[in-house]
Each structure stands twice: as structure tokens, then as C-alpha cells.
C-alpha positions as CSV (number, residue, x, y, z in Angstrom):
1,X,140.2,92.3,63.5
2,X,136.0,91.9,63.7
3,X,134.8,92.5,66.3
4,X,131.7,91.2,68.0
5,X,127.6,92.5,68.5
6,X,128.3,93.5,71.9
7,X,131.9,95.0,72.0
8,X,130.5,97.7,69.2
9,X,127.7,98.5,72.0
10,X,130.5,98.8,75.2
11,X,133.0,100.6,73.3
12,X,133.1,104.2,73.6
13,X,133.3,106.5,70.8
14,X,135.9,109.7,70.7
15,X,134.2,111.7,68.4
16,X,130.6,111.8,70.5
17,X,130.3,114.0,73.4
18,X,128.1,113.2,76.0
19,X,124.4,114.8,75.4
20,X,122.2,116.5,78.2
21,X,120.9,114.3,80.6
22,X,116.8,115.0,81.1
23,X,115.4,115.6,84.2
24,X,112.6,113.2,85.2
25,X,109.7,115.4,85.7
26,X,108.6,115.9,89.1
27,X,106.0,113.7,90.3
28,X,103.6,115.7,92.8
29,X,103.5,115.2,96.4
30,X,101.9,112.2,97.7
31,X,98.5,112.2,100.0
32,X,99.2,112.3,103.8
33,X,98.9,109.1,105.4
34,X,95.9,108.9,107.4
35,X,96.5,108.9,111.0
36,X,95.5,106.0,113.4
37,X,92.6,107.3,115.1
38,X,91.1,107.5,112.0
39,X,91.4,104.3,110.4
40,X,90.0,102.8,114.0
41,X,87.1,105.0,113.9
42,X,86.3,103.7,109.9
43,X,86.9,100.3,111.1
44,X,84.5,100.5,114.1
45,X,81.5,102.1,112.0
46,X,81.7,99.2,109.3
47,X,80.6,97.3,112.1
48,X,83.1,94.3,112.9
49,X,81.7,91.5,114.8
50,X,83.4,91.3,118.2
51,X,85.9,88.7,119.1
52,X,84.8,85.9,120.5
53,X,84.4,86.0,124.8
54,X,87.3,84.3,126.4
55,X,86.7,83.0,129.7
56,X,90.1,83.8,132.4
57,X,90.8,80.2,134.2
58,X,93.3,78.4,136.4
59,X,94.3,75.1,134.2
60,X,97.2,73.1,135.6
61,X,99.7,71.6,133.0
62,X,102.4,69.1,132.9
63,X,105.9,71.4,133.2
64,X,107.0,69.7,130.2
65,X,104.5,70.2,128.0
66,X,104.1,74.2,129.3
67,X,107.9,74.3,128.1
68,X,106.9,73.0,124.8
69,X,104.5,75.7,123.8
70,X,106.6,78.7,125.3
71,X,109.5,77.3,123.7
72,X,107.6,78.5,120.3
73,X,107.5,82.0,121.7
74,X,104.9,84.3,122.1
75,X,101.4,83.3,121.6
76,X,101.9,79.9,124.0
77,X,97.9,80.4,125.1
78,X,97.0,81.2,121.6
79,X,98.3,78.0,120.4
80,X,97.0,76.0,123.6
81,X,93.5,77.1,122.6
82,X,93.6,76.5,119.3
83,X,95.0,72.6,120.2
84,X,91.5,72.3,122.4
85,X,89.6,73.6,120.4
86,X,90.9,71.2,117.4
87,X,90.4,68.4,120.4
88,X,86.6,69.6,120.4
89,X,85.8,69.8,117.0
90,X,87.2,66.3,116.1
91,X,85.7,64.7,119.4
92,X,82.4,66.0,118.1
């Protein structure tokens, strides 16, 4: 019977024993992660330009469209904003 390419790769022979199986060599111990207070203080020396000033206001919305923007979860006022401010630009 002949026998295919891939059957002679699948089939096991009797007369081979198993060889040694090779440890992968041990890789060395990776760096400690640096901790937080330390990655804020790098950040804060390259100098980041501050965020710009947000002003705190009372700004009185239709129910409906307050429900619209909290329905898409956090981040309602973000998105708010970012609406007027797209308003601005386009008005000019």
C-alpha cells in the first residue's frame, strides 16, 4: 500500500526511542518596573504644557438631549464641549 508525504511524517516509528529533551536556557530576570511616582516626576520635568483652563458654569439643557449624551456613558461633558467647540470653529 503507498502511502502519502504526510502519513510517513505522523507515523511513529518502533525502533526510535525518544531522545533528551533540551532545556531552554534561562533567560535572566527582567528590569523592575518603574514605580509611578517616578514616571510622574520624568513627565513633569520634560515640561508638558498644561491643559487648557476650564471655566465651572451653570448651562441649562433640554432633558432630552442631557439623556442623549449620558446615554453614551462617561465623558457626557467631555463630549458636550467638544460639540461647542466644533459649533465655534465652523461659525468662525
Amino acid at each position: 500500500m503507498k502511502q502519502g508525504f504526510f502519513s510517513r511524517l505522523t507515523r511513529s516509528q518502533p525502533d526510535e526511542a525518544p531522545g533528551p529533551v533540551a532545556e531552554a536556557p534561562a533567560l535572566p530576570p527582567a528590569p523592575p518596573a518603574p514605580a509611578i511616582e517616578e514616571i510622574v516626576r520624568e513627565i513633569v520635568r520634560q515640561g508638558l504644557s498644561a491643559a487648557p483652563r476650564k471655566a465651572a458654569i451653570s448651562l441649562r439643557l433640554d432633558a432630552d438631549v442631557l439623556d442623549w449624551f449620558r446615554a453614551r456613558g462617561s465623558g457626557y461633558q467631555t463630549r458636550i464641549n467638544a460639540v461647542l467647540r466644533a459649533y465655534m470653529e465652523a461659525a468662525g
